[in-house]
C-alpha positions as CSV (number, residue, x, y, z in Angstrom):
1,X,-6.1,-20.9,36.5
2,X,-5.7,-17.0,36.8
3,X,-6.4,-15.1,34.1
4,X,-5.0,-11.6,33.5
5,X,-7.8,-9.9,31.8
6,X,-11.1,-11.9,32.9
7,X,-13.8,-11.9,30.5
8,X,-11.8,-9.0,28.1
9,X,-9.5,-11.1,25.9
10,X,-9.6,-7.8,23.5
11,X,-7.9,-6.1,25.9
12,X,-4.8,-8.1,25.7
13,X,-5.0,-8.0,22.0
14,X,-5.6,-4.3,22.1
15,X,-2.3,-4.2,24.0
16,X,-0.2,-6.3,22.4
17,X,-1.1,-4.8,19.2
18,X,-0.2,-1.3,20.6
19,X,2.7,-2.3,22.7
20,X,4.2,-4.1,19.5
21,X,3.4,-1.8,16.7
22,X,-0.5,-1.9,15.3
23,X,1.1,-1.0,11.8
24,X,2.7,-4.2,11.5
25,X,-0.6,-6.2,11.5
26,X,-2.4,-4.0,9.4
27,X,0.0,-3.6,6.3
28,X,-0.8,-4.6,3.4
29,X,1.7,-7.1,1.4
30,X,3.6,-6.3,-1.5
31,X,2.1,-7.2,-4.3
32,X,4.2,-9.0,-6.9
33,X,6.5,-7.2,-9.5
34,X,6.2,-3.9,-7.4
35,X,9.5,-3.9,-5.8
36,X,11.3,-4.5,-9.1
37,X,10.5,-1.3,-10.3
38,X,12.6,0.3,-7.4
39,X,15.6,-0.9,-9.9
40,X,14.9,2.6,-12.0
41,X,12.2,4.3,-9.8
42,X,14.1,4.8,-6.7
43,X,14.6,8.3,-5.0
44,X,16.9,10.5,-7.5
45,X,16.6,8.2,-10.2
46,X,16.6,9.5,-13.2
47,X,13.5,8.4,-14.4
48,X,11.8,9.6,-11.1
49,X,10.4,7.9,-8.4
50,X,7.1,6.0,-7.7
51,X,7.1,6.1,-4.2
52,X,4.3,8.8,-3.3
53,X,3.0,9.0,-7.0
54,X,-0.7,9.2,-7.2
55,X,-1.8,5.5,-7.8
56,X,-4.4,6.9,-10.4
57,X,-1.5,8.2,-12.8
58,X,1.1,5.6,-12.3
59,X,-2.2,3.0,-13.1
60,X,-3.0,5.1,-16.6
61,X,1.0,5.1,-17.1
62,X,0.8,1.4,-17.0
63,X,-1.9,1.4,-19.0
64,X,-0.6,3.4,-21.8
65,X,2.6,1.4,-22.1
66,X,0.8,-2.3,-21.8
67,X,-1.7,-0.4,-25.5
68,X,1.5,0.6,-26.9
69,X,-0.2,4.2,-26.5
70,X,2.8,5.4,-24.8
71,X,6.4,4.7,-26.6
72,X,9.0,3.1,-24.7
73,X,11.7,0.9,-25.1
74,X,10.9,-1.3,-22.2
75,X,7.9,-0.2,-20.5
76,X,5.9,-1.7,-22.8
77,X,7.3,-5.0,-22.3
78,X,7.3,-4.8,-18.9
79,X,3.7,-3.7,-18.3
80,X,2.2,-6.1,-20.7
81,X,3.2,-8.7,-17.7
82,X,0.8,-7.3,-15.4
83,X,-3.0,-7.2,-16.3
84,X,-5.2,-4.4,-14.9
85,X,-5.8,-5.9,-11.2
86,X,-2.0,-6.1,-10.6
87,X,-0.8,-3.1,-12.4
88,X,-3.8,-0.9,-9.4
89,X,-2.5,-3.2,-7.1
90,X,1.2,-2.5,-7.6
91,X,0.1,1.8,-8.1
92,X,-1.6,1.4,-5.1
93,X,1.2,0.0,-3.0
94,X,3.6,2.6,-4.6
95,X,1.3,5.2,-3.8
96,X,1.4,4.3,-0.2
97,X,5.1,4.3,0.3
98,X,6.8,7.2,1.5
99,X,8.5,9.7,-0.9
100,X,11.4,10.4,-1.0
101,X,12.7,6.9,0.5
């Protein structure tokens, strides 16, 4: 048997991976509960939009509405069903998204 590449099975992977986009292997899935929020934080909503947001202050935003710190009709009772891990995981994932989509 013939093979292609001899001794450089990287280089088929390299190409594949380019030839049928690299940024589908390497993204990261969605964590739970973070597309929900697109439901009121979409672009133009009018309680703004998450996409783009720093993941450091939409993190301490969770974080003030899971301690009651922040007042808000449902915030609160939303964030208090994420602990700390998801609630960086779901800021982090907004923060990657593109703004304004």
């Amino acid at each position: 048997m013939t093979r292609i590449y001899p001794g450089r099975p990287w280089a088929v992977a390299a190409f594949v991976a380019v030839a049928f986009g690299l940024p589908a292997f390497a993204a990261e899935p969605t964590p739970p509960g973070a597309t929900s929020c697109s439901g009121c934080h979409a672009a133009g909503s009018a309680f703004g939009p998450l996409a783009g947001v720093p993941a450091e202050r939409t993190e301490a935003a969770l974080a003030a509405f899971r301690s009651g710190e922040r007042p808000s009709t449902l915030m609160g009772r939303i964030a208090k069903g994420f602990d700390e891990n998801q609630s960086r995981a779901i800021a982090q994932w907004w923060a990657g998204q593109e703004a304004g989509k």
